[in-house]
Structure formats: C-alpha cells, structure tokens
C-alpha positions in Angstrom: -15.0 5.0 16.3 -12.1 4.2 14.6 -9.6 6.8 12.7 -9.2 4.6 9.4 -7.5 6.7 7.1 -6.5 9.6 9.2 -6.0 12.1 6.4 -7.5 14.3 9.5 -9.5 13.3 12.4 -11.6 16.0 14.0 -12.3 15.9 17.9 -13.4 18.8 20.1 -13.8 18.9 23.7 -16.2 20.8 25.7 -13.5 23.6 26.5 -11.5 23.5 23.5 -11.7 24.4 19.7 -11.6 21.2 17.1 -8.3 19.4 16.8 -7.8 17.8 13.2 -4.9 15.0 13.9 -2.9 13.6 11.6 -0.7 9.7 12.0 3.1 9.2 11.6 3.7 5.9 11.0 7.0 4.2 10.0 8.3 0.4 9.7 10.5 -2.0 10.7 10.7 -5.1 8.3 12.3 -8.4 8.7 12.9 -10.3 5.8 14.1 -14.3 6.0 16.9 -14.9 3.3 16.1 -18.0 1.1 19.7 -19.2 1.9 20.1 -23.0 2.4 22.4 -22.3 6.1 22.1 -19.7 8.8 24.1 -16.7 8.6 26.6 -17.6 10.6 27.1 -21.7 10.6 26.4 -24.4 8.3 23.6 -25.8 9.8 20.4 -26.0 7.9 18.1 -22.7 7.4 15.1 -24.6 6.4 11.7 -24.1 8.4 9.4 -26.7 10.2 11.9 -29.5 11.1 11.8 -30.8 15.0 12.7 -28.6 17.4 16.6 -28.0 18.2 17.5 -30.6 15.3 19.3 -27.6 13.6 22.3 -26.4 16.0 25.6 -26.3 16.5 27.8 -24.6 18.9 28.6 -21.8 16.5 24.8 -21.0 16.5 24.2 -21.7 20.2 26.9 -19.1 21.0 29.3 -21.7 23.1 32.6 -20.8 24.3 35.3 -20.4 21.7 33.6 -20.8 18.3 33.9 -18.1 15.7 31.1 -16.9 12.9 31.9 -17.4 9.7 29.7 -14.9 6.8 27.1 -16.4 4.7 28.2 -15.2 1.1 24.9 -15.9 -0.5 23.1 -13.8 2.7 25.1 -11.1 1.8 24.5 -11.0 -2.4 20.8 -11.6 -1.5 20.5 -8.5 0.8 22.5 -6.3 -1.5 20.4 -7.4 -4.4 17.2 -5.9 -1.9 18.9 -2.7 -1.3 19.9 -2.4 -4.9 16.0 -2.8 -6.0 15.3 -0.3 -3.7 17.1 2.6 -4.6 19.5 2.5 -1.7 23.1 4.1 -1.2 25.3 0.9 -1.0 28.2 0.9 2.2 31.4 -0.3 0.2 32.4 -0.7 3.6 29.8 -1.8 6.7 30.6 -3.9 10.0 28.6 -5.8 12.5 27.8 -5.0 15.7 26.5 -6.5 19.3 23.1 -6.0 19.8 22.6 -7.3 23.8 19.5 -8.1 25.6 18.4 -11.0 27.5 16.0 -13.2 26.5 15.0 -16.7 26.9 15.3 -17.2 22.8 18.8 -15.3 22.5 21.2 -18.2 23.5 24.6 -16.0 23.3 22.7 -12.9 25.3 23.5 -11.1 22.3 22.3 -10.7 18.6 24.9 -10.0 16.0 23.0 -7.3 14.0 25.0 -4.0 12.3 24.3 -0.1 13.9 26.6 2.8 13.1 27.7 1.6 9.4 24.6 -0.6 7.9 25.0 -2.2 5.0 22.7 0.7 3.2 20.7 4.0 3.7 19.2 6.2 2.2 16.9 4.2 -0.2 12.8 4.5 -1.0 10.0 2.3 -2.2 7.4 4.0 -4.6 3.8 4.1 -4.0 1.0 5.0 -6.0 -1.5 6.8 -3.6 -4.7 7.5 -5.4 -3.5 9.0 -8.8 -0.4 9.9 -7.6 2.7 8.4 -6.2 5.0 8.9 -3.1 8.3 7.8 -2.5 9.0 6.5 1.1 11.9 6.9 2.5 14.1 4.0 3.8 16.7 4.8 7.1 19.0 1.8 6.3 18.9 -1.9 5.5 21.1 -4.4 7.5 22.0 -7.5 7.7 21.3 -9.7 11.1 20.9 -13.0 12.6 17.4 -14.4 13.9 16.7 -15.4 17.2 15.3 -18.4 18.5 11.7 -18.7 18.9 9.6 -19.2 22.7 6.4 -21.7 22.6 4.2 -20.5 25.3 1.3 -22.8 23.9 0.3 -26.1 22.4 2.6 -28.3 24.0 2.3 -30.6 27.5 3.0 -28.1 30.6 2.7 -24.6 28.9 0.5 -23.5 32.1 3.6 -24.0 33.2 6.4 -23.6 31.5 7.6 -22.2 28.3 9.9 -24.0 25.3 12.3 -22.6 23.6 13.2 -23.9 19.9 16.3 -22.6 18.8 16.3 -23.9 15.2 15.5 -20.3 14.2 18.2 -19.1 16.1 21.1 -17.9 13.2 19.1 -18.1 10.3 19.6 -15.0 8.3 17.5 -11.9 8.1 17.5 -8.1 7.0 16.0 -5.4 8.3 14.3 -3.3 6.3 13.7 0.7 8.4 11.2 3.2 6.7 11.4 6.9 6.9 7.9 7.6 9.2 6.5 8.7 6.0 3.9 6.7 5.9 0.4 8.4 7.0 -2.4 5.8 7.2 -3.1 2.0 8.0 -4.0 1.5 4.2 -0.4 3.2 3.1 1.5 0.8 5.5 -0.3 -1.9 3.8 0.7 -1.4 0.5 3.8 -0.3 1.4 4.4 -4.2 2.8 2.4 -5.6 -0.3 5.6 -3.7 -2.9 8.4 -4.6 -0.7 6.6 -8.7 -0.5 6.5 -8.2 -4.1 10.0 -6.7 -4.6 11.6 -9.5 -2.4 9.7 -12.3 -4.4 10.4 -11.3 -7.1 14.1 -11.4 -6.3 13.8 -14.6 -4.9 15.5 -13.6 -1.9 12.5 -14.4 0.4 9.0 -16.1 0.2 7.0 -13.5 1.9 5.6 -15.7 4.1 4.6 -14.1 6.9 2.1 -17.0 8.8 5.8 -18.9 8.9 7.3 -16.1 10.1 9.7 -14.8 7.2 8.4 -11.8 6.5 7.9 -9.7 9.6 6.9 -6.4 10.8 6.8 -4.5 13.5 5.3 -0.6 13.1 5.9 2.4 14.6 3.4 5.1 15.0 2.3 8.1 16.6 -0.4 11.0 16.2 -0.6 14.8 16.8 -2.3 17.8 15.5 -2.1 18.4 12.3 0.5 21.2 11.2 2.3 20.2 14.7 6.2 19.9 14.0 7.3 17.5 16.2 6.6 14.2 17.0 5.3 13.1 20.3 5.8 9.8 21.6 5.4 6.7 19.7 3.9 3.3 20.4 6.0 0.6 19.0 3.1 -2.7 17.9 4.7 -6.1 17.4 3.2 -9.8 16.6 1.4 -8.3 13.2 1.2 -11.9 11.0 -0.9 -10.8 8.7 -1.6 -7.5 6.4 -4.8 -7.7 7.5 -3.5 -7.3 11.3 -1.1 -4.5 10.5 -4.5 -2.6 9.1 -6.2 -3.2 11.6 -3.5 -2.5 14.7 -3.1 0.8 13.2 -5.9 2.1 13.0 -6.7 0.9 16.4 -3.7 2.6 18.0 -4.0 5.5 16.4 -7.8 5.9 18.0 -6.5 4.9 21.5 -4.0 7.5 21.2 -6.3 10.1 19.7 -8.8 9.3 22.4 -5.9 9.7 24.9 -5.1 13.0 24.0 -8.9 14.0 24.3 -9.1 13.3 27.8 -5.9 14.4 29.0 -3.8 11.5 29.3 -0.2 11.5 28.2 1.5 9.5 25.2 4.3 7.4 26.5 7.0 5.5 24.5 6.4 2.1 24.6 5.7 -1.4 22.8 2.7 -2.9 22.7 1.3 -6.9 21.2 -1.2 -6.9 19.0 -4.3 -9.1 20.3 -5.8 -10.2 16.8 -8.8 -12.0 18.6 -9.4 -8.7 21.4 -8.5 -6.7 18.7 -6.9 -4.1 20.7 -3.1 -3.6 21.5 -2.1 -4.6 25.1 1.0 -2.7 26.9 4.1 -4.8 27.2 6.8 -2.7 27.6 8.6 0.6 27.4 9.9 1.0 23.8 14.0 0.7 24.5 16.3 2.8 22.8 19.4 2.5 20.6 21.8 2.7 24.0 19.6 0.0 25.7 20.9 -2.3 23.4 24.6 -1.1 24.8 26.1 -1.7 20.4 29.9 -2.2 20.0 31.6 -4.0 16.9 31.5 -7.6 16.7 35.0 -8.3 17.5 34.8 -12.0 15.9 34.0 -10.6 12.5 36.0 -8.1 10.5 34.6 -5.6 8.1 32.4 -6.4 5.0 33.9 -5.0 2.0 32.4 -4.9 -1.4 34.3 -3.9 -4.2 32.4 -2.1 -7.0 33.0 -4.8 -9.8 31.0 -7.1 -7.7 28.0 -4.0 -6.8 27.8 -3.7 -10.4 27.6 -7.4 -11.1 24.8 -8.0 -8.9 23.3 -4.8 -10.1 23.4 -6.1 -13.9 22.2 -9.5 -13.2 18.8 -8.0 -11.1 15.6 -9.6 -12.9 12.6 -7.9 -14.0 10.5 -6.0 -10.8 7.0 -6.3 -10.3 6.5 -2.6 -11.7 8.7 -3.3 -15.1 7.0 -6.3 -15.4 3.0 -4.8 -14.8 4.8 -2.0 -17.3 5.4 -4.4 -20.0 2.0 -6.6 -19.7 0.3 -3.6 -20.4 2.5 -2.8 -23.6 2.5 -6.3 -24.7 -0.4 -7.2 -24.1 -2.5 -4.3 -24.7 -3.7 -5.0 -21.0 -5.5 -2.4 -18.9 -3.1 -0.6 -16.0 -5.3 -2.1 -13.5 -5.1 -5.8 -15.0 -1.4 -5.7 -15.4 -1.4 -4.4 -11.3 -3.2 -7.5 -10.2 -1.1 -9.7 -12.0 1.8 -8.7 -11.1 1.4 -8.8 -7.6 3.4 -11.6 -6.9 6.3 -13.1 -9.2 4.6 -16.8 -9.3 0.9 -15.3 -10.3 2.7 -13.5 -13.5 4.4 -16.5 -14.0 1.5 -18.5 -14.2 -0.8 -15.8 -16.4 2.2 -15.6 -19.2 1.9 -19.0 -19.3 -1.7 -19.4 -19.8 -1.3 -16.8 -22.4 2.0 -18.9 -23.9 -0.5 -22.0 -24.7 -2.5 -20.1 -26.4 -5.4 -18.0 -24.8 -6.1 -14.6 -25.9 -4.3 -12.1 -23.2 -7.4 -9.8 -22.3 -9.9 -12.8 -21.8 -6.6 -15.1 -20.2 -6.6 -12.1 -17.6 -9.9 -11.7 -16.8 -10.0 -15.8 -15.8 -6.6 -15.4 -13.5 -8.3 -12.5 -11.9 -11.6 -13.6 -11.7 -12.5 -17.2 -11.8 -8.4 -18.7 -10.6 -7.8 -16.0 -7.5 -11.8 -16.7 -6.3 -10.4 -19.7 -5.4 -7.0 -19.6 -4.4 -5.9 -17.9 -1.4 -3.1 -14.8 -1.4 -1.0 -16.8 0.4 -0.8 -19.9 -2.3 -0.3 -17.9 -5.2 2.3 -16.4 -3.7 3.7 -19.7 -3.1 2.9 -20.6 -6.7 0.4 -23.6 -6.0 -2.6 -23.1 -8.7 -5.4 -25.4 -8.8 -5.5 -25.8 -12.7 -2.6 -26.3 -14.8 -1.5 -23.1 -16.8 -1.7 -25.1 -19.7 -5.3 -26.7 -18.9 -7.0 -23.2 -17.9 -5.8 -22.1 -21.4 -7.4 -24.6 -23.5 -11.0 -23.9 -21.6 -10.3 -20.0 -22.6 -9.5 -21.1 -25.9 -12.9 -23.1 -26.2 -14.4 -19.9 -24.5 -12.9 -17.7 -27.2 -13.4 -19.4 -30.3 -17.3 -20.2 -29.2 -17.0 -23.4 -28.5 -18.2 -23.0 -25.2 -20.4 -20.7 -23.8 -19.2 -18.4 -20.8 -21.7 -19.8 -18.2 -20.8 -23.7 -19.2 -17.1 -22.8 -18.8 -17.5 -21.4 -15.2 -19.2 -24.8 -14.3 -16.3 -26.9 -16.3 -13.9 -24.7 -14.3 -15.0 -25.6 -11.0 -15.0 -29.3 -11.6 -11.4 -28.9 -12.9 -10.9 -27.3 -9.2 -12.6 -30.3 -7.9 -11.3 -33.1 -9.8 -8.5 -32.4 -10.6 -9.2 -33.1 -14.8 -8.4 -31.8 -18.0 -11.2 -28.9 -19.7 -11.6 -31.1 -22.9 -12.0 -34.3 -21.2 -14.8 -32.4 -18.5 -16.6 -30.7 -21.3 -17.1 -34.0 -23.3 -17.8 -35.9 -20.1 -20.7 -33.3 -19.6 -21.7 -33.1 -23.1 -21.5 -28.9 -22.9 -20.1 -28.1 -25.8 -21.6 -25.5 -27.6 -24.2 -25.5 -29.9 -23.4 -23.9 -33.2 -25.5 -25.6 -36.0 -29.0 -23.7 -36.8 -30.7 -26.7 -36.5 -31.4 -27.5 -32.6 -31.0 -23.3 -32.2 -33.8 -23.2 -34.8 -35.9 -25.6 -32.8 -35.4 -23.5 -29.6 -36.8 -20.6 -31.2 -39.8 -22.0 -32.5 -40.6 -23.2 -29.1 -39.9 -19.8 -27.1 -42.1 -17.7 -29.6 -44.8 -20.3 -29.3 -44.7 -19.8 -25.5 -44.3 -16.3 -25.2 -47.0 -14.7 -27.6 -46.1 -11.3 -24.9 -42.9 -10.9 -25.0 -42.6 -11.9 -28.9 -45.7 -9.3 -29.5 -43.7 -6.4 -27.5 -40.6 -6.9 -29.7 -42.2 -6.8 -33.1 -43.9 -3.6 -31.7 -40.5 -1.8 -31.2 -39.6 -2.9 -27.3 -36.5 -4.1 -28.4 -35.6 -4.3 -24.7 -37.5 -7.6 -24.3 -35.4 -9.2 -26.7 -32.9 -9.6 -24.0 -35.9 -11.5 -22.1 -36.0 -14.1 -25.3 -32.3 -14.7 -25.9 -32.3 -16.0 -22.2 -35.1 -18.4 -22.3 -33.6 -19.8 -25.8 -30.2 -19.9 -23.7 -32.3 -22.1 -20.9 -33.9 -24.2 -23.6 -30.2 -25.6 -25.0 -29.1 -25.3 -21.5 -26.4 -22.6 -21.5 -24.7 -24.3 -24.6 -26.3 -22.5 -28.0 -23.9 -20.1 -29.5 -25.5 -16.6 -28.5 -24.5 -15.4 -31.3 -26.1 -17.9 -33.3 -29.1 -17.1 -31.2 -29.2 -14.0 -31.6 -29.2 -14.4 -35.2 -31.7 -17.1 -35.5 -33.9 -15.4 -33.2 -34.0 -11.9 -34.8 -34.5 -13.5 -38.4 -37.9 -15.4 -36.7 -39.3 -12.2 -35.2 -38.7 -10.5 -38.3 -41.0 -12.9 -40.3 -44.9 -12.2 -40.7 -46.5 -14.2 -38.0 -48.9 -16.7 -39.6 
C-alpha cells in the first residue's frame, strides 16, 4: 500500500491504538545557469560536447591557478532570488565544501555556507483552493562537479569514466523550508520554481540533461508529534514523475518501519526508477562532514544596492503575472490561463496564435487540447511546436468563421503534424472545406428523411431528442463538412413541412 498523499495515514498494530502519520518533506534544488563559461574559467558551459574537451587547469583544480567570478552567474542567481521573495546578502563569501570523489578533481567544491548569497525567501502554491507559501532556507551560488559513467561505454564491468566537462559549470542551490507535506506538493513545488527559472531565462529546466536537479528530503511521524525524527535523504530523481513516485515510496517504507519496530536512521538513498524502490547508499553527512572554511582564492561578493535594484527593475513578467493578465485580457478561464502559462515558451507560442488572428478562447482550447496531445512537456518547454503559431491560427480562424467544421479541422491538424504543411494548402488538397450553400445541405436532407421514416416520425411527434440522431447522419452524408448550423436549419425547416 502506498501513503500517496499522506494528509494522514492510519496504521494499528495488534498491541497498540491507531497512529495517523503525517510526511515532512523538504528540497534541495540545483539549477544550471544559462551562462556561456563555467563559473570559474572561460571554458565553454555548453552541454553534450566530447568528453574532457572543455577544461583547463583553472577548472581541473591544478597547482597555482586562481578562480576568477562569472559576472553573468552571479546577476542570473540574484535575478532567482529576487523572484522569489528572498532577503538579498549585500555581502556573501564562498566557501570549501571537501569530499572525495572520483568527479571532484580539486577534492573540493567551491560552494558558499555561513553567508549565502540569500535566505529567507518562499515560493507560493496554490493547494486545492487555497495557497501556501514555502519557505526557502537560502539560495547560493556553487560550482558543478564532474560527472562518473558507470555504463554504456567499452570496460564499464570494469571500470568507471569520469567526464569532467561538467566540472565548473555554474549552478545554484535552491533549499526549502521542510514545509512541504506530500509527494504531489513537492511536485508542484518543482513545476513553479521550473517555471519561475524559465521564465527568467536563467535555466532550461531540463532535467533529463541534468540542469535542473533535485534531491529531497523527507521524514514521517505521528501526526501532532513536535519533532522530527530522522530523515532519509533520496537522490538520482530525473524526472517529476520520479520525485512523485520516490516519495511516496519512502514515506511507506518508513511508515511500515515504524509499524514493526525498526528504527529510522539518517541516511541517503538512490532512487531505482525501474525497481521502483529506494536502495541504501549511505549515511546522510552533515554540515561538519564537509569540514567548510572561506575560499581563500576569492574575496567577498559585494553588491551594492543601485545594482539590486537594477536587476530588480529589469525582472520580466512571471508565470503567475502573466496567467493573471491572460485571464484579464483575454477573458480566459483561471484554469486556461494556468496551463498556458506553465512554461515561458508555451505562452509565447499561444499569444502568438492569438496575434495572427484566432479568437483567444477557441486559440486556447487548440494549444491545450489538440497542440500539447502531441507534444511532449519536455519540448514545449524547449519551445519546439509542431505547427507554426501562425499556421495553427489560420486553421482556428477557418474553424471560427465556419469554414471548416470542428471534426475536419482535427483531421487537417494531424496531417499538418505529419507533413509538415500549411492548414489552407491541406484543406484544399483534401477538398474539406465546408459546406455552406443550401443546395448540397438540401440534398442531404432529402435523403436522410427518406431513409429514416423512424426517427423523422419520432421528431414530428415531439421526441426532439432524436433530432440529434438526424443532424449526425446529414453530417455523415457531406462527410463532416456541411455547416451544422446550416444543417440544423435546413433540417428543422424539412421536418416542419407536411409530409406528402
């Protein structure tokens, strides 16, 4: 059984009264910075190029080399900490972060600790018909380590490869308050902050590449308890779909622990998406692990307030102004202007459909309906559409104005998926267009009385239900491309004639 929500579990034991538990959960989120060179060096930031090709000795941590701040890193993490409410450190400095690792060349990772670059921020969240802020501990700047290939190459049964073109680029670190109280809050918790760094531009989201990450925190005990026992720290979540479903897994292992006796230990655990379980891998370190003290190669970051308040004016529009102002200028529903919104490149692409010309409620129900069955999360958050803005707008237009017929359009649509070709050419091509002249609709009707005396008898006898019945076959007869209306018309005028 699996604790989903956890708003309260209920367990009993043989001996004991019912125990309701509740989950504390709380993140830690890496964000990639869109900057052209790594934090710390001038080599090249950019992902997928051949192993190693992007290193120098300031990234590789060799003897007698000395980081030098990214300036863009730095505006792009205070333009996230802005956005998200946080109290900005005029002053912040970096700090040693050591462990060994196989991917950490200089056995350290420069990260910040005792003065971050902010704290005290929160996301909001709407929770049902409410919303919750979460809390945010701090948000720092740090470089990336390298990255360990344990599979897919010649000898990994082996030996493991280590690519260290990761190694430097720039991140930050995004810590939430353990606010958070079920696998489907920590989920849309990660879907606003994707949303809130897109739409800044500071990172692509992408977390199959790796530049979006997250690691979560979480524990359980009985509900009303006031502390917190120990937590289970769950790494290698790729997906949203893998943090869901790693929560509420580890909150039912730990529940089910607690059941039988067992004691909760501290410690960090992988995600297995294909066992889907989470398999022990360590003890969860803490902060003096890590053994901190000030990077001595870098001095202080200070910020003066002219430039905080420069960055601050020059923020763009956030996904909730923007859904705020669809719905107002648009006269869009609240849930429409939610969907849309979602990611910076999807509202993009809907204002432009509605820019060429298609009306905004009928524009929306296309990009949520007929567009996002057939592109994937993933690539319209990367902004890659199937259909030209421009071209999806002309077959709502057609749709709008009757000049095609809902059903026809859906068929048009997918071969503009397929092909790759513009809606008037594809409508012409298929001779689709709709059917507005009484003529041929006239014809149609003559026919469908004639071969349903029933139906047509059942109408004129007050079971205006059926009529339904006869618009369709009418529809059928001019294959899909009469004007209902039209129809509709020409059809009740016949039944309201004297049969002969």
């Amino acid at each position: 059984m699996r604790a989903a929500a956890l708003a309260g579990r209920t367990a009993s034991g043989a001996n004991s009264a019912a125990v309701e538990y509740e989950s504390i959960i709380g993140l830690e989120v890496h964000c990639q910075l869109l900057t052209a060179s790594k934090i710390f060096c001038g080599c090249s930031a950019a992902f997928g190029e051949a192993p190693n090709s992007h290193t120098c000795p300031v990234c590789l941590g060799l003897p007698g080399v000395l980081p030098v701040l990214n300036e863009k890193a730095l505006e792009y993490a205070l333009k996230v900490a802005l956005a998200c409410h946080c109290r900005i450190n005029l002053e912040s400095r970096f700090a040693r972060k050591n462990y060994f690792y196989p991917d950490l060349p200089k056995g350290y990772q420069i990260s910040q600790y005792e003065l971050p670059l902010a704290e005290d921020g929160y996301l909001e969240l709407k929770i049902g018909d409410q919303r919750r802020r979460i809390g945010l501990v701090r948000i720092h700047l740090e470089e990336d380590a390298g990255k360990s290939i344990h599979d897919g190459l010649p000898g990994t049964d082996r030996y493991s490869y280590v690519d260290f073109n990761r190694t430097g680029v720039p991140l930050i670190e995004i810590v939430s308050q353990p606010d958070l109280r079920a696998p489907a809050d920590a989920t849309d918790f990660l879907t606003q902050l994707k949303a809130v760094v897109q739409y800044l531009g500071v990172c692509d989201g992408n977390m199959e590449e790796g530049s979006l990450r997250c690691d979560a925190n979480v524990s359980v005990r009985p509900a009303g308890h006031p502390e917190l026992l120990p937590k289970t720290e769950v790494k290698n979540l790729n997906s949203f779909r893998h943090v869901h479903k790693a929560l509420e897994y580890e909150i039912e292992r730990q529940i089910q622990l607690l059941e039988t006796g067992g004691r909760l230990v501290q410690e960090t655990r992988l995600w297995d998406s294909a066992a889907k379980a989470t398999q022990p891998m360590r003890s969860k370190e803490q902060a003096h692990d890590y053994r901190y003290f000030p990077e001595p190669d870098l001095p202080p970051m200070v910020i003066s307030a002219e430039r905080l308040e420069q960055i601050r004016a020059a923020l763009p529009e956030l996904a909730e102004q923007r859904a705020a102002r669809l719905a107002r200028q648009y006269g869009l529903p609240e849930y429409d202007a939610g969907v849309l919104t979602l990611s910076r490149s999807l509202a993009d692409y809907y204002e432009a459909v509605v820019a060429a010309g298609a009306e905004p409620k009928l524009a929306s129900n296309w990009v949520m309906g007929e567009l996002l069955r057939v592109v994937k999360a993933e690539r319209a958050d990367q902004g890659e559409f199937p259909v030209p803005a421009a071209e999806l707008a002309a077959l709502v237009k057609m749709v709008q104005s009757r000049a095609l017929s809902a059903a026809n359009a859906k068929e048009v649509f997918a071969l503009m998926v397929a092909r790759a070709q513009g809606a008037a050419q594809l409508v012409e091509e298929l001779g689709v267009a709709a059917i507005r002249d009484r003529g041929p609709v006239e014809a149609a009707v003559a026919q469908v009385i004639a071969a349903h005396p029933g139906p047509v008898a059942q109408v004129r006898g007050g079971k205006t239900a059926t009529l339904g019945f006869l618009i369709g076959q009418v529809m059928k007869a001019t294959r899909g491309q009469a004007d209902p209306q039209v129809v509709r018309e020409v059809l009740q005028e016949a039944l309201d004639r004297e049969p002969e």
